[in-house]
TORNULO-220238 format. One record per residue: residue in one letter; x, y, z of N, C-alpha, C in turn. Coordinates in steps of 0.001 Angstrom, whole numbers, plus 500000, padded with zeros to 6 digits. Layout:
<pts>
aXYZXYZXYZ/...
</pts>
This chain:
<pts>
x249081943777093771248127944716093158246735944151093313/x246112944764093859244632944771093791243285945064093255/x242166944847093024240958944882092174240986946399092116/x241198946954093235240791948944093249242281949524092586/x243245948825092564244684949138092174243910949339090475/x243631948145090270243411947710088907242313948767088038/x242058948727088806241049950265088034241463951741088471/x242059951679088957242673953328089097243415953670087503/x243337954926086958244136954937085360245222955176085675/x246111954053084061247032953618084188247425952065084682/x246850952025085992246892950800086274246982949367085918/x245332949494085151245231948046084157246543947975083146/x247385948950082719248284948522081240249233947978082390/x249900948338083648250494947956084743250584946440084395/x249185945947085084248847944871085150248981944029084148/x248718943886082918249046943587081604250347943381081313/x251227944306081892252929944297081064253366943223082621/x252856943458083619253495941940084520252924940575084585/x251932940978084113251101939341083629251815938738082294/x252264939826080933252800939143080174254206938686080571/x254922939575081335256250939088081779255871937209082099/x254903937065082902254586935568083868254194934773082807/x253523935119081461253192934046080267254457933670079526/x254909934428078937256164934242077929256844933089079008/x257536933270079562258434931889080640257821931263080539/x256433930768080729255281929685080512255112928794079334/x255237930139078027255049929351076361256532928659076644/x257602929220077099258832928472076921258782927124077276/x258191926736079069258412926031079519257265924708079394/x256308925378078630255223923516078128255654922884077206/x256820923280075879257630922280075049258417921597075923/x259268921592076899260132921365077415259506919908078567/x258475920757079157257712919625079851257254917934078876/x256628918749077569256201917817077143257535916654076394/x258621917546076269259931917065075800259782915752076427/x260155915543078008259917914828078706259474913524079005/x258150914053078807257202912506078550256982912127077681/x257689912934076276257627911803075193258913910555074902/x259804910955075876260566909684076504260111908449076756/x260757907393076282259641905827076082260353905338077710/x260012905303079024260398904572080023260205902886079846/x261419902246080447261189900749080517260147900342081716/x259160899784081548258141899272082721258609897800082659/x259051897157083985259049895622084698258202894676083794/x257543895364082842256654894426082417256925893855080399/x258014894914080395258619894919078583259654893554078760/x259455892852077476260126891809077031261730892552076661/x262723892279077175264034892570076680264833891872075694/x264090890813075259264429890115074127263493890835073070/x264566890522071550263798890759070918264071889024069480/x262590888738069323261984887655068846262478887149067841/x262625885816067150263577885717066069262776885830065028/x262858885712063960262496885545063091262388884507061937/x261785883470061551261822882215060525261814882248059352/x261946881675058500261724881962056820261947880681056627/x261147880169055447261139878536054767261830879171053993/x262627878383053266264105878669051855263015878365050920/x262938876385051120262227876028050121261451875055050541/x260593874857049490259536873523050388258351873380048906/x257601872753049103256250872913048452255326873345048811/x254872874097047322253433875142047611252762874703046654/x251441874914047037250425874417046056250586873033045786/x250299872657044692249944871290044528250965870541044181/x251045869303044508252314868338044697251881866917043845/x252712866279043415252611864794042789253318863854043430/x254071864329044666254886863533044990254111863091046791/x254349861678047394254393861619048824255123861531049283/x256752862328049056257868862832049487258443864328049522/x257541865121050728257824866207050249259218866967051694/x260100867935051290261018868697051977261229870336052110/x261485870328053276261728871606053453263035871959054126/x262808873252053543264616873450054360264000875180055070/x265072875417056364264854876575055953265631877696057302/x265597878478057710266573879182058327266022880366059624/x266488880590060325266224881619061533266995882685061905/x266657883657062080267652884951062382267144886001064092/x268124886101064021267850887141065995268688888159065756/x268043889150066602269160890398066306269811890484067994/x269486889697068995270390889476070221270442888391070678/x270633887202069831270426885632070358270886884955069645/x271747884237068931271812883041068517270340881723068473/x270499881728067222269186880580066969269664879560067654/x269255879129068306269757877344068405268714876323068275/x267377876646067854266659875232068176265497875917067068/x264711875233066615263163874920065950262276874184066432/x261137874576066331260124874062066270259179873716065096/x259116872571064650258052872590063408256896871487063485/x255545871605062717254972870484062647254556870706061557/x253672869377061168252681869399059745251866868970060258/x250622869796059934249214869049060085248380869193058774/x247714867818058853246926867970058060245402868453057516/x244656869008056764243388870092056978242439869364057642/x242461868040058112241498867521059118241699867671060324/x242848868213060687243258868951062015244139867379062829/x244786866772061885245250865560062358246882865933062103/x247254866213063526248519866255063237249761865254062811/x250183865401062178251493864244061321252298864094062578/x253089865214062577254151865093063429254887866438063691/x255070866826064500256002867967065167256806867559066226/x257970868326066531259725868279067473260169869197066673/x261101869152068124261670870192068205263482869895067344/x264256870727066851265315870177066284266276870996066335/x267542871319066159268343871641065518269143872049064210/x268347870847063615268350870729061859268110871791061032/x268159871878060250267185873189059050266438872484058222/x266284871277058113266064870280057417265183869578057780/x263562868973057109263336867818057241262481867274056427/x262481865874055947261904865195054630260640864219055648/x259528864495055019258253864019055147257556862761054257/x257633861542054483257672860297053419256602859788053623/x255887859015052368254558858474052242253485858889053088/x253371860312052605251859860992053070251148860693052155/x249754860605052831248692860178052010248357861633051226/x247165861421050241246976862578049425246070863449050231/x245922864597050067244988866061051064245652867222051113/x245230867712051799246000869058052004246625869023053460/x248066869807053604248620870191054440248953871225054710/x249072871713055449249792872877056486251409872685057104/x252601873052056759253739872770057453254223874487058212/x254710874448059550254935875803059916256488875578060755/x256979876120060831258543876330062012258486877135062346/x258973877410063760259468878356064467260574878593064806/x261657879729064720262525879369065157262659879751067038/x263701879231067603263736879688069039265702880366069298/x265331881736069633266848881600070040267405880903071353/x268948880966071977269557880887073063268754881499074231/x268265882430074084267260883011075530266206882725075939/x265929881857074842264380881015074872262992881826074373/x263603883014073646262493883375072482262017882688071305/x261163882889071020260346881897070291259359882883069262/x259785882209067999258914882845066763257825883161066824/x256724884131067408255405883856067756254698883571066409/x254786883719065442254799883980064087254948883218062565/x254862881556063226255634880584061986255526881270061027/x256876880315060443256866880365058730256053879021058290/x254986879422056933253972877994057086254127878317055635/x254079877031054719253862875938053598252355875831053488/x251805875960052783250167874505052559250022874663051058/x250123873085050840250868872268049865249271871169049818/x249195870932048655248277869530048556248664868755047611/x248191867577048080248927866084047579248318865465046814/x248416865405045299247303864846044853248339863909043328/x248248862899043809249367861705042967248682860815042614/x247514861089041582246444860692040476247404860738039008/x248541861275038756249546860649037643250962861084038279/x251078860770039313252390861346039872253273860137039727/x252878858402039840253789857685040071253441856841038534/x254717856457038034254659855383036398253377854484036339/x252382854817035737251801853750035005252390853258033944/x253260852611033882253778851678032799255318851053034022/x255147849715033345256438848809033942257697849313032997/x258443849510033514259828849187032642260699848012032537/x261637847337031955261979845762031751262427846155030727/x264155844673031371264816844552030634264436843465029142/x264672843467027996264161841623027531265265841759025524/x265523840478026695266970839686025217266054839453024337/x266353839285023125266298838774021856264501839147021073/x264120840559021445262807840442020989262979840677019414/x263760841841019406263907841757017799265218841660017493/x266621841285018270267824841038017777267874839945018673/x268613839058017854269084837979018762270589838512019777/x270688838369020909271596838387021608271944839821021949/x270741840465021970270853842072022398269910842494023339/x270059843175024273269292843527025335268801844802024976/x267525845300025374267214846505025553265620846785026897/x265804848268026936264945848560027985263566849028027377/x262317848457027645261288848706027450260134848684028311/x259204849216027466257815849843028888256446849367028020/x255741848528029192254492847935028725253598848881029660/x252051848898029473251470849065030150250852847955031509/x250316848110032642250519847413033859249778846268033803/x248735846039032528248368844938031921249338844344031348/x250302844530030730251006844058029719250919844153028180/x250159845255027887249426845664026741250794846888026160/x250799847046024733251356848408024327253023848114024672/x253940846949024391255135846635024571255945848012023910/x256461848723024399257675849717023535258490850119023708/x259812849850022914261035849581022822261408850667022945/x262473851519024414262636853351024249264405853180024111/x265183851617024302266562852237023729266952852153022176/x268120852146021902268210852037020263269054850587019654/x268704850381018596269661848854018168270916849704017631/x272066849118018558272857849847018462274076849062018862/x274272848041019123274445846718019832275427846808021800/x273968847836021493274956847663023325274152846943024186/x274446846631025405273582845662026272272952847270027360/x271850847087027736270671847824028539270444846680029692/x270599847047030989270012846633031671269507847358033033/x268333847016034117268570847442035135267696848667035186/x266672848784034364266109850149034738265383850593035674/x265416851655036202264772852046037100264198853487037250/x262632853563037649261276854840037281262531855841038112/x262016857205037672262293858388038794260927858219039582/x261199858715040870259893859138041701259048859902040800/x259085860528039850257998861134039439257765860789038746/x258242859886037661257570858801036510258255859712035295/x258812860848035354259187861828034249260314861217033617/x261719860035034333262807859724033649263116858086034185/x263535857557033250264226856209033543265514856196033936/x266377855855034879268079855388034779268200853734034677/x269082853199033949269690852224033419271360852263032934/x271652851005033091272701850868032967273578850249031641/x274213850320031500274986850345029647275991849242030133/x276263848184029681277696847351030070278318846879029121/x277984847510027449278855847455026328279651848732025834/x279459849264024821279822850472024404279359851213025027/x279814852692025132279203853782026049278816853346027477/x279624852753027940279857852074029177279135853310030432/x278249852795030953277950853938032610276557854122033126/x275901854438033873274833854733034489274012855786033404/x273135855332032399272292856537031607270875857255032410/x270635858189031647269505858907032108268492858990031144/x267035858553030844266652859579029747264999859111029966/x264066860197028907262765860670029476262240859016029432/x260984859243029957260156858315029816259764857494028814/x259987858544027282259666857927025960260602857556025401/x261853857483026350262895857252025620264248858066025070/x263492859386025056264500860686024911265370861160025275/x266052861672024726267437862657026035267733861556026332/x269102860632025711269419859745026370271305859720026635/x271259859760028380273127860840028828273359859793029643/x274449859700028820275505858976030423275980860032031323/x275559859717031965276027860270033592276864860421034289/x277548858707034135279221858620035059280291858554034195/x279874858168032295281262859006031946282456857678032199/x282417856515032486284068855702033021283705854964031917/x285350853943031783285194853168031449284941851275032045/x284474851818032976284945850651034029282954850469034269/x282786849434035042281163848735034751280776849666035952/x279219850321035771278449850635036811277353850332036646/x276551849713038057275600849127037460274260849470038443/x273022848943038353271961848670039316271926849828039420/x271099850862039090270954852350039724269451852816040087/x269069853368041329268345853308041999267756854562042201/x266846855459042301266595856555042373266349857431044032/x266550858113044760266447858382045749264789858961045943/x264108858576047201263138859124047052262684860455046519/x263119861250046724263025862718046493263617862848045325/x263564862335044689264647861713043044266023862818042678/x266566863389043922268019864066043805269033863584043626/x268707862114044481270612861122043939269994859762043358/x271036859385042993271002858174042288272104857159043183/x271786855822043524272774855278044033272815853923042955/x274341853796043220274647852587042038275887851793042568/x276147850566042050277341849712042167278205850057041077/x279510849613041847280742849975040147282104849363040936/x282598848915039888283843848304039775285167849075039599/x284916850333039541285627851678038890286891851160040376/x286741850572041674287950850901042216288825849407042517/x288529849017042047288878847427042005288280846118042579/x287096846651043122286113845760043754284724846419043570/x283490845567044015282660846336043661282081846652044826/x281645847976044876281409849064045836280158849923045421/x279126850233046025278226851412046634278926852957046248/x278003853666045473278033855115045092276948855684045363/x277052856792045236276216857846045135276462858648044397/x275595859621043608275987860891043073274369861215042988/x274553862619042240273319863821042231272976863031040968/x271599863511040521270899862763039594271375863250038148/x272345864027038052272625864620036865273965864473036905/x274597863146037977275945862489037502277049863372037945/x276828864256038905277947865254039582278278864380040883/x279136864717041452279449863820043098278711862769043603/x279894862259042650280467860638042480280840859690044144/x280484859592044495281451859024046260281281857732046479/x282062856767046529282391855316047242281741855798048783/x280626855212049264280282855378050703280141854289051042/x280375852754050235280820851801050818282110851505051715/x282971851554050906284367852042051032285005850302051927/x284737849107051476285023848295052024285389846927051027/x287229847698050803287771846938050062288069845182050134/x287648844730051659288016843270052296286912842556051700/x285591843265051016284882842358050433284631842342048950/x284534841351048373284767841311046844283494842278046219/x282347841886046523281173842506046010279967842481046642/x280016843982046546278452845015047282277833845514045760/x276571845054046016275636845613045113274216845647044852/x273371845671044450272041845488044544271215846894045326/x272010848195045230271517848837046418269914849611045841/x270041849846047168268248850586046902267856851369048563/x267223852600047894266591853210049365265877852901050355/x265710853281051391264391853448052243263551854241051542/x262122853942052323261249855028051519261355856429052038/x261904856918053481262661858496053568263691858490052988/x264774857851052669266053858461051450266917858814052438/x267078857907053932268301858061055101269196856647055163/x268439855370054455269391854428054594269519853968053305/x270491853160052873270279852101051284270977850646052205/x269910849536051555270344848365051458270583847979050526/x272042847063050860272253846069049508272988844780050028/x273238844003049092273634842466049423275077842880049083/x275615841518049815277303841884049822277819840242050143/x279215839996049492279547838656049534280998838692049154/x281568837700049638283592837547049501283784836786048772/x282689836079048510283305835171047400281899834620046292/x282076834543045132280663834147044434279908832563045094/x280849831744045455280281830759046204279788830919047954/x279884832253048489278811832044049597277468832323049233/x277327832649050496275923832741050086276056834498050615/x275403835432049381275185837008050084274701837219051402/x275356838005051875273954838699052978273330840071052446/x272704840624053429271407841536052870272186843011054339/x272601843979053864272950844538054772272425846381054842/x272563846773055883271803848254055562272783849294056217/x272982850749055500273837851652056222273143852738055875/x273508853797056863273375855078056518273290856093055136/x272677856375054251273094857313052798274135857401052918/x275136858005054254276117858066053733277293857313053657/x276943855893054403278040854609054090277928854216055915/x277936855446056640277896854731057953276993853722058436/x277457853474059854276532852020060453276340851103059427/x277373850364059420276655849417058286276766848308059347/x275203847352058534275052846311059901274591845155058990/x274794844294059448274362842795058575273281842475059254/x272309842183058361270828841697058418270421840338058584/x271175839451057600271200838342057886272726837207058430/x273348837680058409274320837289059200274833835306058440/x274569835349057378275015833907056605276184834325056237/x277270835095056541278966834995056026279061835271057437/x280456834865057563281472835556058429282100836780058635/x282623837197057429282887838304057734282316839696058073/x282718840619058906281681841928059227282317843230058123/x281373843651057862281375845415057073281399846518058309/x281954846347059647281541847132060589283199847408060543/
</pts>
């Protein structure tokens, strides 16, 4: 149809009813187009992994009293298996402590100086994705009354003759005060918590066992509960376990338990020698040394193992016999 078609009458409504025929198919067919390209295509250039994710469990925030601080903490993938971390701590002078890579979920940070820190992890899965995203801590260290100003000490006969008890002077020797009770049991052996908040000591008369109680003396619990001697008890850096000697299995042997006297464990476990004792931590809370001897007439040696009883190795090597 043509321009002179189009003006002849009649014509133009012609024209109109076959032009709308050609629109309507048209409104149908631009949803349909656009259907289309709102389809997300993969481009050569999209990551097919997708990234893990980190989270700290627990750790310290804000301000701290302690220069033993820990974190724990965990990683998740929705197509990877975690297998590895990355973490560091730095400190706000931009001086990094230390970062590696691990396996662990775990790691304890010992005798930092006081400031502020920053701690972050990443986790990484099996495909070699990587948290872009740490999980970060910043924690400051400030242990201006975090560790005991006052000594603790054992001392016979101050006001009973032939009775021991545990007391706390100031670091002059000023302000002597007596925190067990006359009661006629023997006290010996005390030892600060890392945070200066509790004493443990040991009982070797009545109420026989490893005690616990505040600084002033208060709240005062036996812990291990036997009747059999436990002695020397030591606080773990991070003040969670307590390690101690005891006679409880027919020789004397290396324990451990939680600081509130739950799981109890022989991690010496080395009945061929008469007596292990004296133990005490590292300042991270991964090894304890103590002296050990077969008979009261040698002479001890000084030996070190794992927290948990392994590698044990002799230090000074004056007996014969080995703990290996």
């Amino acid at each position: 149809m043509d321009l002179e078609e189009i003006t002849e009458e009649g014509s133009l409504e012609k024209f109109r009813r076959k032009t709308r025929k050609l629109v309507i198919p048209l409104a149908f067919a631009i949803p349909l187009t656009l259907a289309d390209c709102s389809k997300k295509k993969k481009t050569p250039f999209e990551p097919e992994n997708q990234l893990p994710e980190t989270t700290i469990i627990s750790g310290p925030s804000g301000n701290v009293d302690t220069d033993n601080v820990t974190f724990k903490w965990k990683g998740e993938d929705e197509d990877g298996s975690v297998e590895k971390f990355h973490y560091f701590l730095i400190k706000s002078d931009s001086l990094f402590i230390e970062d590696d890579y691990t396996e662990d979920k775990e790691k304890m940070f010992s005798n930092l100086d006081e400031g502020n820190y920053t701690f972050a992890v990443s986790a990484i899965d099996d495909i070699g994705g990587m948290d872009l995203s740490p999980a970060t801590n910043s924690f400051t260290i400030d242990m201006q009354d975090s560790r005991p100003s006052k000594i603790a000490f054992t001392s016979w006969s101050r006001e009973i003759e032939d009775h021991s008890g545990i007391y706390i002077m100031d670091l002059d020797g000023k302000n002597i005060t007596r925190l067990t009770k006359y009661n006629g049991y023997g006290y010996y052996c005390p030892s600060w918590s890392p945070d200066g908040t509790k004493i443990a000591f040991d009982v070797w008369e009545k109420d026989r066992g490893i005690h616990t109680m505040n600084s002033d003396g208060s709240n005062q619990v036996n812990i291990t509960n036997n009747t059999f001697w436990d002695s020397d008890p030591s606080w773990s850096p991070d003040g969670s376990r307590i390690v101690f000697a005891s006679n409880r299995d027919g020789d004397w042997e290396i324990y451990t338990m939680n600081s509130d006297g739950s799981n109890q464990v022989n991690i010496s476990n080395n009945h061929a020698i008469k007596w292990d004792g004296d133990p005490s931590w590292s300042p991270d809370g991964n090894k304890i040394v103590f002296s050990s001897y077969n008979n009261p007439r040698d002479n001890p040696d000084i030996f070190i193992m794992n927290a948990d009883g392994s590698n044990k190795i002799n230090l000074t090597n004056s007996i014969s016999e080995s703990l290996q």
